[in-house]
C-alpha positions as CSV (number, residue, x, y, z in Angstrom):
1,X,-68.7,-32.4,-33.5
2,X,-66.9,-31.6,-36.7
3,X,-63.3,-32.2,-37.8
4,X,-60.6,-29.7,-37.4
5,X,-58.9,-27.7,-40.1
6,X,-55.0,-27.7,-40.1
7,X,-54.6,-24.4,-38.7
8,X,-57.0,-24.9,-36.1
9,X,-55.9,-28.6,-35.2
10,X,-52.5,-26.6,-34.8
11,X,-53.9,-24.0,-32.4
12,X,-55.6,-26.5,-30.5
13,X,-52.7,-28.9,-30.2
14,X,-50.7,-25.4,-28.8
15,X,-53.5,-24.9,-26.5
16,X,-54.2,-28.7,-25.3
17,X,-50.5,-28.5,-24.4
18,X,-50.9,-25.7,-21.7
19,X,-51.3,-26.0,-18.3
20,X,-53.6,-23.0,-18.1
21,X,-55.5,-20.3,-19.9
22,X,-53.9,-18.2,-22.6
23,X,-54.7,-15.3,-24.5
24,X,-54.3,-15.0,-28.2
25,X,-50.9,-13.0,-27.9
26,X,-49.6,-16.3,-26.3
27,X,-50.9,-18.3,-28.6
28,X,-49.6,-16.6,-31.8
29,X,-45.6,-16.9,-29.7
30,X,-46.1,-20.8,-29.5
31,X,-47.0,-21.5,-32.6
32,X,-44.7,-18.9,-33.8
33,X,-43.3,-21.1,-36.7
34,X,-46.4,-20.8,-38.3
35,X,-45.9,-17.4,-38.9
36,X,-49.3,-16.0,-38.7
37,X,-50.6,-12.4,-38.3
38,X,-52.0,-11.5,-34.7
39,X,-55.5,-11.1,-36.3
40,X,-55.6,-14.2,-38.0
41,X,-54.7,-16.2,-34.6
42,X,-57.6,-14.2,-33.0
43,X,-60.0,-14.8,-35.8
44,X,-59.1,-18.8,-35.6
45,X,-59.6,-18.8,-31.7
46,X,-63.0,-16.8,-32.4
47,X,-63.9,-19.4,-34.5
48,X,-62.8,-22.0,-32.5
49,X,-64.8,-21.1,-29.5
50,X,-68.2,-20.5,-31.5
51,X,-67.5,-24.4,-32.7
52,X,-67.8,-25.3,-28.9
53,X,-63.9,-26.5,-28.8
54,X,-62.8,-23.6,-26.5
55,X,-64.1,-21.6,-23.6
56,X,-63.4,-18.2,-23.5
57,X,-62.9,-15.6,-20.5
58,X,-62.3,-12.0,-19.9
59,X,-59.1,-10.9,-17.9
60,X,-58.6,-7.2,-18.3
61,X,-59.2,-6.3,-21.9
62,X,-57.5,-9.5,-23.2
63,X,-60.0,-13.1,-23.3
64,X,-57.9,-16.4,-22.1
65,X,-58.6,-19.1,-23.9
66,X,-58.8,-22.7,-22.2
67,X,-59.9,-26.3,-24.2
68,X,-63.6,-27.1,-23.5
69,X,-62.8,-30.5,-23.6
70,X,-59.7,-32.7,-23.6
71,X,-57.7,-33.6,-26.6
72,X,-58.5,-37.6,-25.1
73,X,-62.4,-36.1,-25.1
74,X,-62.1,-34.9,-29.0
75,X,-60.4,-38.0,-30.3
76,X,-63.1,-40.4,-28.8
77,X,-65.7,-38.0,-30.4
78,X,-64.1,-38.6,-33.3
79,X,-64.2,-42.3,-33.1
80,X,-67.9,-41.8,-32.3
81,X,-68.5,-39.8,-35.3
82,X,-66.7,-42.6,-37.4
83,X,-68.6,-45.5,-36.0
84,X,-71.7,-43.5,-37.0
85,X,-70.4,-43.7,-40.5
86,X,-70.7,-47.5,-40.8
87,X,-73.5,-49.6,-41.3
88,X,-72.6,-52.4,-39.0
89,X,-71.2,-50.6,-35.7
90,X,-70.5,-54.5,-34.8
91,X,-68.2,-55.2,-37.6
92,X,-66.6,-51.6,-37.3
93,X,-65.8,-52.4,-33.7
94,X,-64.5,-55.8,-34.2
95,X,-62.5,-54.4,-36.5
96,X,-61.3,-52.0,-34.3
97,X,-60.3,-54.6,-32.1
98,X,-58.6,-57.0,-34.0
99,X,-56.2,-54.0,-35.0
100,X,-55.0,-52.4,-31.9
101,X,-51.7,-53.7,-30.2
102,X,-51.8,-55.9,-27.5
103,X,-51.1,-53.7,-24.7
104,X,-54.0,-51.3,-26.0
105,X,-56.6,-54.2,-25.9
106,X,-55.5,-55.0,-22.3
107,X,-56.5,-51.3,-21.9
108,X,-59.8,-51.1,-23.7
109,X,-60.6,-54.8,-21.4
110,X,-59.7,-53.0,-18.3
111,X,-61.8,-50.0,-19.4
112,X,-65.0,-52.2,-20.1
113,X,-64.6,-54.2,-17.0
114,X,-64.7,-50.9,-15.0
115,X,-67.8,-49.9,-16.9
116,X,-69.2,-53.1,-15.8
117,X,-68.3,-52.7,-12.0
118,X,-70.3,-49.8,-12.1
């Protein structure tokens, strides 16, 4: 999965942040202080959903746009993507670890005992 660019991180973060499908009309009102031409917003979702980041349905003669995964989905792709980067996932990791807060390492213990329960 590659990275966003600015404009589409900023479409996406619009979309991510509905509750349901929208079309590129309501797209181009929320993000609005962007100032962007109608055609550009369409040309970004376009892109967007060739990338595999959005799913993309017909209603009437207008597509809705939804995420095809969740912004918490992308990020920990991201993090993937990173580790992959290294040369000793071990030392990335531990890394990792020994920078996160507190209350996120309870969360990443919980997460792993879970995975283990299973």
């Amino acid at each position: 999965m590659k990275g966003l660019g600015e404009l589409e991180r900023g479409i996406m973060d619009v979309i991510w942040a509905q509750s349901s499908a929208v079309t590129a009309r309501e797209v181009g009102r929320l993000i609005a202080e962007r100032d962007l031409a109608p055609t550009t917003v369409m040309t970004v979702l376009d892109r967007l959903t060739r990338k595999g980041f959005l799913k993309r349905t017909r209603d009437g003669r207008a597509w809705r746009y939804e995420p095809a995964e969740s912004r918490d989905g992308y990020v920990a792709e991201l993090m993937l993507e990173a580790l992959d980067l290294t040369g000793d996932r071990s030392a990335a990791l531990t890394r990792f670890a020994q920078a996160v807060s507190g209350p996120e390492a309870e969360i990443l213990r919980r997460a792993l005992t879970e995975l283990e329960d299973e």
